[in-house]
N, C-alpha and C positions, 0 to 999 in steps of 0.2 A: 504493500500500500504506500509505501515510503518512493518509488521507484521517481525519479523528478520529473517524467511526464505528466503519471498520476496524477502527482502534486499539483502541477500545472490546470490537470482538467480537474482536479476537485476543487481550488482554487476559483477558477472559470465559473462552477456549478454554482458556488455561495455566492459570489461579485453577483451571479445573474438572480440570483433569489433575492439578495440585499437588494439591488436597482428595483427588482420589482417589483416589492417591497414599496420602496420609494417612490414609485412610478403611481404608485395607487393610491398611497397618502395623497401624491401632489394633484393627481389628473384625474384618479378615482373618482364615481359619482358622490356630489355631494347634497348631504339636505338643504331643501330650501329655503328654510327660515328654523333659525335653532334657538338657543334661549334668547328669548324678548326681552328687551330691556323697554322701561319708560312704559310700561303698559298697568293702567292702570287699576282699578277693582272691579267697575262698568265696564270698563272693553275687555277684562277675561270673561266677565259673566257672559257679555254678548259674543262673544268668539270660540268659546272653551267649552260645550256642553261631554261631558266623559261618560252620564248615566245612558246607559245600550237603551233600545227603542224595545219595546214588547210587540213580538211577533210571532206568540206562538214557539215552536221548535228551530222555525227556522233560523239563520246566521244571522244577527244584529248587523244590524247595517252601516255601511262603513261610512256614511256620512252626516256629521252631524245633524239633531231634529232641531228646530228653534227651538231658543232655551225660554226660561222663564223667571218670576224672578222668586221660585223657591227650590232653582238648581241655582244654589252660589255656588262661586269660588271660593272652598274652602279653604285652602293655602293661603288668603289672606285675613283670615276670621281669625286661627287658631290664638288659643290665649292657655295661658300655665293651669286655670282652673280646669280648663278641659280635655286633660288629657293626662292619661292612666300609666303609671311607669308601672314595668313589669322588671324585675330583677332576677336571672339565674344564673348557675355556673358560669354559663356558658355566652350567654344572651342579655342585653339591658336591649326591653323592646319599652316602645310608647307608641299606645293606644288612643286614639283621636273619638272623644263622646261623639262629636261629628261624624258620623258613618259610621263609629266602630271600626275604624281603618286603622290598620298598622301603619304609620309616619315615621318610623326611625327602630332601626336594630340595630345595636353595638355590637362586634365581637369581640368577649373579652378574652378572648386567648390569642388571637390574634394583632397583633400591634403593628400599625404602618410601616412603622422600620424597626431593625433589633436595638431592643432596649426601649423604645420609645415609648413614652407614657401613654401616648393616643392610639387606637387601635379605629383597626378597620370597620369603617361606617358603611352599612349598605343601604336601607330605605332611609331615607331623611327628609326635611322641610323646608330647604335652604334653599333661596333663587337659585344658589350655585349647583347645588347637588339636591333636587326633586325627587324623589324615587318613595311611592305608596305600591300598599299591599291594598285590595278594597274588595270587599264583598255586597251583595245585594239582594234584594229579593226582588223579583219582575212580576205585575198580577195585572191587570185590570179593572181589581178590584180595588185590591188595599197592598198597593208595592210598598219595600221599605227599600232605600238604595243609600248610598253611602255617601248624600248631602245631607241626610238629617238627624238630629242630635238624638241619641240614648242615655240613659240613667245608668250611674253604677254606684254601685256603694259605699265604693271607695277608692283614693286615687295612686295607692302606691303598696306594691306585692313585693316581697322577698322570698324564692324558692330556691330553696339549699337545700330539700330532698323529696323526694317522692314527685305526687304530680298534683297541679291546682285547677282547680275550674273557674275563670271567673267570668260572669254573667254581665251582660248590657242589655235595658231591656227596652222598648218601643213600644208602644201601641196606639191603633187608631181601629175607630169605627168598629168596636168589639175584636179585633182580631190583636192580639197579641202575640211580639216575637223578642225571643229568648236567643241572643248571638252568644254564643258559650264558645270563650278561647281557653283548650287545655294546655299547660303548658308543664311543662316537665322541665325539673333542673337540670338535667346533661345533656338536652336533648336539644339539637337545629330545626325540629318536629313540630311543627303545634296546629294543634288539632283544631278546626273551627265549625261549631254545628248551631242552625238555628232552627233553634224547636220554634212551632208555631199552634198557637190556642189559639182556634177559632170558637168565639163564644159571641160570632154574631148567626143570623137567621140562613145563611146561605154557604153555599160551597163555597169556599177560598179553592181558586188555581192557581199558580204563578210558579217560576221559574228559579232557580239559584244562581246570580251569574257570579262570575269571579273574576279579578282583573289586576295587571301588575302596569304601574304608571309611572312616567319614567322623563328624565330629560337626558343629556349626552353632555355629558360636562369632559368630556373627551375633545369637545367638537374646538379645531382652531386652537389648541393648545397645543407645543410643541414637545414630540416625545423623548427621552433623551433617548439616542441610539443603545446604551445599557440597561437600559429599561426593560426586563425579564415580560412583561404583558406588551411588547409592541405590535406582537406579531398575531397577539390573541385575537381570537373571535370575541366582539362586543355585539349586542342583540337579541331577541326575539327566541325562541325554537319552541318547538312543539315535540310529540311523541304519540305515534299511531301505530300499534304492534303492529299492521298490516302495512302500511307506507313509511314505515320507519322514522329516523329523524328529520325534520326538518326546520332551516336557519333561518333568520334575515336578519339581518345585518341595518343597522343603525338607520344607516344612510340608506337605505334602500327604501323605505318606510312611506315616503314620498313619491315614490312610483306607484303607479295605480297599477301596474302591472306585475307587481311584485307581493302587492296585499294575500293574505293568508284570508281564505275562506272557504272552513271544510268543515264537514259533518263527520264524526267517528261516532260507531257502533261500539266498543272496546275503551275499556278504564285505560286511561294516557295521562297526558300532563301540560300542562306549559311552564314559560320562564324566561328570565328577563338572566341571561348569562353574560358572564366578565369573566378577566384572568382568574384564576385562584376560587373566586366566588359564585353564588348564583342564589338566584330565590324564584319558587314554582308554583303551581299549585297542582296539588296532585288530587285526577278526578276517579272517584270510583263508579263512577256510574258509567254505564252503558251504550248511553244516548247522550251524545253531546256536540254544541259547535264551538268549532274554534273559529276566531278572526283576529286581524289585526286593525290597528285604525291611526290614523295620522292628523295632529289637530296643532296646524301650524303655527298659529296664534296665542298655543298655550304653552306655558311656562313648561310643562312638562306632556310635549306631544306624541312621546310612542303608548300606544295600548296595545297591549296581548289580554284577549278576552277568552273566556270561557263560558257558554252556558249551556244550562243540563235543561233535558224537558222537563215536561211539565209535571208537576206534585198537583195531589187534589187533597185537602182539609175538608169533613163534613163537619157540618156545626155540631160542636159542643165536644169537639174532636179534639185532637191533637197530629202532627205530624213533624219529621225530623228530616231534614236534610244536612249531608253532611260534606265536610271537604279537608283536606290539610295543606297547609305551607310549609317548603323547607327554605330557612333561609341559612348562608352559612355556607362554610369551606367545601368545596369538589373534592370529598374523602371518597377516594375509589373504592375501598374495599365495603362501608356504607351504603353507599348511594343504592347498588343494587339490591339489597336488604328494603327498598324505601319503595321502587317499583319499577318495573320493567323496564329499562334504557336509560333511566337516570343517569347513568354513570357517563352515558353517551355527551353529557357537558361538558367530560373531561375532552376537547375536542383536539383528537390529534390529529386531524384531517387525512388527508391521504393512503397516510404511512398509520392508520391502524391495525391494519391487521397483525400490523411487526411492531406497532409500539407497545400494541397492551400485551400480547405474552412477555416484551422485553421489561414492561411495570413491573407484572405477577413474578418474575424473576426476582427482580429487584426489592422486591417489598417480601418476598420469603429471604432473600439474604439477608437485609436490614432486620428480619425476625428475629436470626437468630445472632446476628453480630451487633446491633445496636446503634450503628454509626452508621450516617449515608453517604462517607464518603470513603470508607471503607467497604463498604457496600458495592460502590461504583468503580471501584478497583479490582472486588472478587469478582463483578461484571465484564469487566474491559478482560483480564482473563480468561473467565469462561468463553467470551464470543472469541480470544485469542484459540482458543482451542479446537471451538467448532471452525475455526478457518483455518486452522492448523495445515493440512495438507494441499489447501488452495494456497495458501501463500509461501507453502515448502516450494510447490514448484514455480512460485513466481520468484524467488529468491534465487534458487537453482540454476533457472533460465537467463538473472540477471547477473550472476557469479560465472556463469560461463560466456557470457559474453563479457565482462572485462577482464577473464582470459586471454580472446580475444581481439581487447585494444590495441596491443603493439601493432600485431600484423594489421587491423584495420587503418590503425595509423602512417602503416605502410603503401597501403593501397590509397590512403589519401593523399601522401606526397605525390604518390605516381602518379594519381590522375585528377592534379588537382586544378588543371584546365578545364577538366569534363567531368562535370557533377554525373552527367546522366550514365557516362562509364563507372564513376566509380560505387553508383550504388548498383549496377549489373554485377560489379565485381564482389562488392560487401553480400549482396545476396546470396552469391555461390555459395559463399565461404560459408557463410550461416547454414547455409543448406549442408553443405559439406562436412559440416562441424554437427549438425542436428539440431540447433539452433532455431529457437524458434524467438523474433525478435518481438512477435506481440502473447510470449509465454504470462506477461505481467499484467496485461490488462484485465484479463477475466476478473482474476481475485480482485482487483480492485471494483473493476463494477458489481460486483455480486455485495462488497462488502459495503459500497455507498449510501444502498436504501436503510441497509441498519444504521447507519451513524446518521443518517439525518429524521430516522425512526426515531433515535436514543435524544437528539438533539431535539425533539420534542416530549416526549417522556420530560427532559431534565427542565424543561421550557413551563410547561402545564401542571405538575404534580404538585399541590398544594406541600404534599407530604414533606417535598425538599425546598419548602420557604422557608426563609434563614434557617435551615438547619446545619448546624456548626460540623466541621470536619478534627482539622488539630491546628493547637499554634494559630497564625494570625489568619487563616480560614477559619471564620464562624459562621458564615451564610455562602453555602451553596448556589444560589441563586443569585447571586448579587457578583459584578468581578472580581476576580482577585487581587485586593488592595495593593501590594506590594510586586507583583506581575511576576511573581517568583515562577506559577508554572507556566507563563506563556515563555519564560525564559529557558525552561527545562526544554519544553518544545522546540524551543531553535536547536537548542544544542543537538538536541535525537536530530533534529532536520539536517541539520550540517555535518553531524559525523555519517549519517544516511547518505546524505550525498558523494561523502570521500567513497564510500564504497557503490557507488551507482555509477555504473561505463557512460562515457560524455562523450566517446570519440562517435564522430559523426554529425554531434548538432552543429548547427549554424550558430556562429558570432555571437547573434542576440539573442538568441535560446539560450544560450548558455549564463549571459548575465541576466537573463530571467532567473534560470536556477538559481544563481548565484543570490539576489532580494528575494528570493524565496522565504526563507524563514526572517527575515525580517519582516516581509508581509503579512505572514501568517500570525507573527507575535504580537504584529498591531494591530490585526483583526481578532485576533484573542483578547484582548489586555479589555476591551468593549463585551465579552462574552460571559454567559456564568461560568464561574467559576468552577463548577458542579460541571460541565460541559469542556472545559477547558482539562477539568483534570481525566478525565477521560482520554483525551485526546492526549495527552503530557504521557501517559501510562501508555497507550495504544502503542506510541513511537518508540518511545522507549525499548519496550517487550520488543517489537520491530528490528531497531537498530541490532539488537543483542541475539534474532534471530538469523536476522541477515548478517551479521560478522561471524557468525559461527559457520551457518554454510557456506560461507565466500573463503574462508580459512582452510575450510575441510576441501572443499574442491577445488584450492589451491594446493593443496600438500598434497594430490594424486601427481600434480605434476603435468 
């Protein structure tokens, strides 16, 4: 893998993934109007309506209905009296009386950066960062939807063990509803069901919808190139066991051509995904539609909707409809315990099939050794091993051709008028020798889609955010401060190249080789770390397998 063409075209692959990368931030489609500023509390009420239209089963409609003036905008109402803090292990949520909405979840084991006091915010109520959880009821009759105020008992919970219920209640026109959030202290889980007494003269019908409300506080900020989520998927996804996953993407939200609008037979999900994080709602019911909706004028314009058919209440009844949220870290070994495809957030695009057995590897070593970056070393080993005999014969092939060298260097003074003589001449000789001069390329392409498999593995895995290695590595994810291994890397690069055959390339090939490993050190020193030493190990092992065969098929003579 070491061989300095390789180099060259692995080089080549990442330059053209970084540009296009780049190419998408700058040129990518963008949204057309993202957070508002200077917009007042009358032109969001007039421009913002978020409660879905009642239509029966079918898909709420993706354009907004004229509002009224008892759909506020509640993002500009909220007041400290009204709204419910929920404290656990794991979780500081706050519950908005207004709707019953979830407005703000803290994770507290999580912290922005290592050591940092602040931890990572996911729903919140900030012009800056918008992000609601919202549930509702759709009737004809007697809807409740998540503009209008509920009771509660009281305004501040502490759960340090077992699990709590606590109740918000509504009522109109004889029909009372009961939104009951379960929450459990260890748990990213919470359960939300609203029972409903009907104790007026008629049948209650109506619908459950659910809804995650969102702005992009991404949009127009500049990302730093070291930045571990550049490359993430930010947006939208759904989960239909029968149509699998499906994404959309921030910016896309804005095309009308891009809008989610589907009916599923089968318990799925949706959710509002980021690096590291995400938050869903997960539906058990049978019958349900998803959409998407885009409301350019409002402070916080993406919606990922869900709603379930139709419930029927007889009078003097009762009925329960039920739903849950997970909000909180992409813990792969979790997530599918929670429900079908969840885990599919962990988005390693392409290179799944080879990133999640290369995880499950990785997180049974980290079992039983403790450390992830030892971990990722028994790693770079083991895949040394399964390529063991692909790269025996690429080393083989490159040890006997700078055997080789002399004589080749002979046939280049001869015929060094006539390029096109002397590679008829160099060919014999390879022939003549048994030489096979593209013996290096295979193992190399075979082994590319793993390392850039592994390169999202190391990219996506909550599991190795800031998780510490030794010495002055503490965050895997983050570069390596002191650039010690992209320095290790040059050196495998450079002692790799004393023994890799040169005779033949042209001039400028060769002082390519040559900034070779300083290229690569400077596009490492930007890289995690966690990814970096992978690679510092890979070459390494490399170097010391290739001096060994280059030695031994030297001493045959």
């Amino acid at each position: 893998m070491n061989n300095p063409k390789n180099l060259l075209l692995i080089a080549l692959i990442f330059l053209g993934f970084l540009l296009y990368a780049e190419w998408q931030k700058d040129y990518g489609p963008q949204p057309q109007v993202e957070n508002i500023t200077g917009v007042n509390s009358s032109q969001a009420v007039a421009d913002d309506n978020t409660v879905p239209s009642t239509n029966g089963n079918d898909i709420p409609e993706q354009t907004a209905v004229t509002p009224n003036a008892a759909t506020p905008d509640t993002s500009k109402q909220r007041n400290a009296d009204s709204i419910v803090t929920v404290t656990t292990n794991v979780l500081k949520l706050q519950i908005d009386t207004v709707g019953a909405s979830i407005i703000y979840a803290e994770l507290l084991n999580y912290p922005v950066t290592k050591k940092s006091k602040e931890n990572v915010v996911l729903f919140n109520h900030t012009n800056e960062s918008s992000y609601y959880a919202q549930t509702g009821l759709l009737s004809s009759q007697q809807r409740f939807v998540h503009t209008e105020t509920y009771s509660v008992n009281q305004t501040q919970y502490n759960v340090t063990s077992g699990k709590l219920d606590i109740p918000f209640v509504i009522e109109k026109n004889g029909v009372k509803l009961t939104k009951v959030y379960s929450i459990d202290a260890d748990s990213y889980l919470v359960g939300i069901t609203d029972n409903i007494q009907n104790n007026s003269s008629v049948v209650w019908q109506g619908q459950q919808y659910k809804q995650l409300q969102r702005n992009n506080p991404w949009f127009n900020n500049e990302v730093s190139f070291s930045d571990a989520g550049r490359m993430s998927f930010r947006g939208a996804a759904y989960f239909e066991p029968n149509e699998g996953y499906t994404k959309l993407k921030l910016e896309d939200f804005s095309d009308p051509d891009e809008n989610i609008n589907v009916k599923i037979n089968t318990p799925g999900w949706i959710a509002m995904v980021q690096h590291y994080f995400f938050s869903g709602f997960i539906m058990s019911e049978t019958n349900s539609a998803i959409s998407s909706q885009y409301l350019p004028t409002s402070e916080t314009p993406y919606i990922i909707r869900a709603t379930s058919g139709y419930s029927e209440v007889q009078p003097g009844a009762e009925g329960q409809i039920s739903t849950q949220l997970y909000v909180g870290p992409k813990i792969q070994e979790e997530l599918p315990k929670i429900s079908k495809g969840l885990d599919l957030t962990v988005d390693y695009g392409m290179f799944t099939a080879i990133a999640k057995p290369l995880f499950w590897v990785l997180n049974k070593i980290h079992s039983m050794i403790g450390n992830w970056g030892w971990s990722i070393i028994v790693l770079t080993i083991l895949i040394k091993l399964l390529f063991f005999k692909l790269t025996e014969k690429q080393y083989n092939s490159m040890a006997r051709m700078r055997k080789l060298q002399p004589r080749i260097k002979t046939l280049k003074e001869r015929h060094k008028d006539n390029r096109q003589k002397f590679n008829e001449e160099m060919m014999k000789l390879y022939k003549q020798e048994k030489v096979n001069p593209m013996g290096g390329c295979l193992p190399m392409l075979v082994q590319i889609p793993v390392f850039i498999a592994l390169y999202w593995v190391l990219l996506e895995s909550v599991e190795l955010r800031q998780a510490p290695f030794i010495l002055w590595l503490q965050d895997l994810s983050t570069p390596d401060p002191y650039f010690i291994l992209p320095a290790i890397n040059a050196f495998a690069m450079i002692m790799t190249q004393r023994l890799s055959p040169t005779v033949g390339m042209d001039p400028m090939q060769e002082k390519i080789m040559k900034i070779m490993p300083i290229a690569f050190s400077i596009m490492f020193a930007f890289f995690q770390s966690g990814l970096v030493l992978y690679w510092a190990v890979n070459s390494s092992l490399s170097l010391v397998q290739q001096w060994i065969i280059t030695k031994r098929i030297e001493a045959k003579g």
